[in-house]
N, C-alpha and C positions, 0 to 999 in steps of 0.2 A: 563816320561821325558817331560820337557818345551820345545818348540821352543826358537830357540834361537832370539833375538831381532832384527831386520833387523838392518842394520847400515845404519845411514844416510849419505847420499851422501856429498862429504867433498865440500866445498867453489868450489875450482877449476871447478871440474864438473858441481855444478848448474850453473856459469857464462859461460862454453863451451855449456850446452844445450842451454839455453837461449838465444846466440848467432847463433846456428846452426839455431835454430826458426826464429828469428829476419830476418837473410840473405834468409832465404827461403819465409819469407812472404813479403819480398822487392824484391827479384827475380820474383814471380808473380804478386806481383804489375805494376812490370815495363815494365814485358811480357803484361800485361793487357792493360796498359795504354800505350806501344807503338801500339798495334793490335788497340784503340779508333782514337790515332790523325791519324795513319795512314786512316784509313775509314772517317775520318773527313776530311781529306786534300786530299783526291779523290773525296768529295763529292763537297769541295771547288774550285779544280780546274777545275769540270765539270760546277757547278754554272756558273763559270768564262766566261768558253769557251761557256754557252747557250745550253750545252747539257746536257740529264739526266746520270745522274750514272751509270755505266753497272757495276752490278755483277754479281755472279756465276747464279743466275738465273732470273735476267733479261733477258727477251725475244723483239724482235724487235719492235720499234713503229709502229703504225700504221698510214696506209695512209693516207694521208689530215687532215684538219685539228682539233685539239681537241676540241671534244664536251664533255659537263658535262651536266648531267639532273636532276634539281634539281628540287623537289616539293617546294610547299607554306607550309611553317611550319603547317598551320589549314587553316579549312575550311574558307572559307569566304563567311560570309553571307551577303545578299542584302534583303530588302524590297521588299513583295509581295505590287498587289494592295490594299491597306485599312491599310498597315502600322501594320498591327498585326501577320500575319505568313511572314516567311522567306522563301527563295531560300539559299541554299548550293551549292557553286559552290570548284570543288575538281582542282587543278590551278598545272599547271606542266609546265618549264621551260627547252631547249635547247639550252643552254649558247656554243659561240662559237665565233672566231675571226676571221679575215681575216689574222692575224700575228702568227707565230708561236710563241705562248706563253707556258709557261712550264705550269703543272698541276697546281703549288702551286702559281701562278699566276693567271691564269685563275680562280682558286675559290678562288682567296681574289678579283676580280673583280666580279665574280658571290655574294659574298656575297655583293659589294657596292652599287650595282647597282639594285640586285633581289626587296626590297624594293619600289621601283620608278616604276619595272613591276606589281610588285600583285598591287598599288594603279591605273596604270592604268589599270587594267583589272576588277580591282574592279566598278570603273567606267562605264565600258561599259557594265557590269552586271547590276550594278543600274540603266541606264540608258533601257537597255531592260525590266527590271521584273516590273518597276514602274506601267507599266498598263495591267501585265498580273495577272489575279487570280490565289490564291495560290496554285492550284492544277496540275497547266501547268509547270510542271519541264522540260518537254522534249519541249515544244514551246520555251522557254528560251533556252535552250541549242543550239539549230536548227538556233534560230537570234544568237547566240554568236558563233558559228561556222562559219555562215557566216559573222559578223561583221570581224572573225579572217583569214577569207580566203582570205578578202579585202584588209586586211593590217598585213600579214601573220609576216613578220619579225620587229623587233622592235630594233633599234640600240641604243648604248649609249657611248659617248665618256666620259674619261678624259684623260685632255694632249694629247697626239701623239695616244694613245690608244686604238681602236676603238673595242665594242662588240657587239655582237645582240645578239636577244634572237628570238626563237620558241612556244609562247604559244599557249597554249592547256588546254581544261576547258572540265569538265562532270559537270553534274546537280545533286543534290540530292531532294529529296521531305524534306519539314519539317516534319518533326515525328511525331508532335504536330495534323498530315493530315490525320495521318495514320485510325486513327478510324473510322472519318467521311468518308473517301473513301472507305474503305473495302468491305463493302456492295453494293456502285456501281459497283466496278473492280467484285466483285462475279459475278452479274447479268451479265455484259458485259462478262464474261467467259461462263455462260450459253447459252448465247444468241448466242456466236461463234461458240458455240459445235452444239447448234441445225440448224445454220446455213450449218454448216457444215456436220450435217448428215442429211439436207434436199438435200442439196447439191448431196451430192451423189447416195441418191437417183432417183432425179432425171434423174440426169447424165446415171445411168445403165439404167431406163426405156428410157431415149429418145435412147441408144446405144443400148438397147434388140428387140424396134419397127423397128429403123432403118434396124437391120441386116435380121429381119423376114419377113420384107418389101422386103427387096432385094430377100431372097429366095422364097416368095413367086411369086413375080415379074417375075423370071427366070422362074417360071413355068406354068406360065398363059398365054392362048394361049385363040384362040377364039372359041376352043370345052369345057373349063372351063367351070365347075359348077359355078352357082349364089354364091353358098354357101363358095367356096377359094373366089372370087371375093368380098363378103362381110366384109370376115375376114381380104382381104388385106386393103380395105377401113377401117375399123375397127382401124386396124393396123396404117396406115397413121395417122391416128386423136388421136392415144392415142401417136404418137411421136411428132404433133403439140401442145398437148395439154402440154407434157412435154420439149417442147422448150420453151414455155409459161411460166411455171412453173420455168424452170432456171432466163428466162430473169425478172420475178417478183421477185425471190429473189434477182439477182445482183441490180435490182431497187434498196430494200427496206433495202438492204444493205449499198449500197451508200448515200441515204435518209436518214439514223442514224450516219452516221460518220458523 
């Protein structure tokens, strides 16, 4: 036996599907688009009133007033002494007002103004590095820290609107540096290690005479053999000798920096 042919659905029914479709995909549309203006005209009449938007999970502002901390898009380089290696200076900003301003205020003045900070901090970079050689990244930094502690905050008005900023700068070495120094920075790590285990060397011999000094001390009376009595002198002269020994290295320590 065949199946038998489906029959197609007559006129009427395809115009009541089609209709049922229609009314249900304008029924969510409308659900849709009342749930947008409605969230659009709470956001509108917070705008209004200079408050942010609270919803379901928004949480409380915070106290005082709003800070943004924007970085310098890129590094900004300055001229070392001789005009051929650079300084890299990594530049970061604490954008903030005396006015309560909303977020989306605050950083479209943060972006009008950041421009006018990185050029002057660029400046006072160039100004410091001009006569340092290119391998003094931390001497640069050290004057540019100070230049910033002098005149720590930096204001910038438009119209009625007043902002300041907090910069802050780290130093990088040129890259270009890296080779040529490599093998000083080695030497100068050996030279620290062996200072340092000269150092404490010393340190236990003047601390091992001192203590033996002292015991022997307690025990030396004037029925004493010659022979404790030499060993105490003995004794004395090898913790003079390793005071000697400290106060030469801290010399020739100091003498290399």
């Amino acid at each position: 036996m065949t199946d038998a042919p489906e029959q197609e659905p007559r006129p009427a029914d395809l115009w009541r599907q089609r209709g049922v479709r229609a009314l249900r995909a304008t029924r969510d549309g409308s659900v849709r688009g009342w749930r947008w203006w409605a969230r659009t005209w709470d956001r509108l009449v917070a705008a209004l009133q200079d408050e942010a938007p609270v919803g379901a999970g928004a949480g409380p502002s915070p106290p005082g007033p709003l800070v943004e901390q924007r970085d310098a898009p890129r590094l900004i380089a300055v001229p070392a002494q001789g005009y051929v290696y650079s300084f890299y200076v990594r530049a970061t900003f604490a954008w903030s007002s005396p006015a309560s301003l909303r977020a989306e205020v605050l950083n479209w003045y943060v972006g009008y103004f950041q421009p006018n900070a990185i050029q002057r901090l660029t400046r006072l970079a160039a100004d410091a590095a001009r006569d340092l050689p290119p391998h003094r990244a931390a001497d640069l930094e050290v004057a540019l820290q100070r230049a910033l502690a002098e005149d720590p905050e930096w204001s910038y008005r438009r119209g009625d609107v007043l902002v300041t900023c907090r910069p802050d700068a780290a130093v990088r070495l040129d890259e270009r540096m890296m080779p040529a120094l490599r093998p000083h920075v080695d030497a100068m790590v050996r030279m620290e290690y062996q200072f340092d285990e000269q150092m404490r060397r010393a340190t236990y011999a003047e601390e091992l005479s001192r203590r033996w000094t002292t015991i022997l001390g307690d025990h030396l009376d004037a029925d004493a053999d010659q022979e404790m009595a030499d060993a105490r002198e003995h004794l004395l002269a090898a913790q003079r000798e390793a005071a000697r020994w400290i106060g030469d290295l801290l010399h020739h320590r100091v003498s290399k920096s």
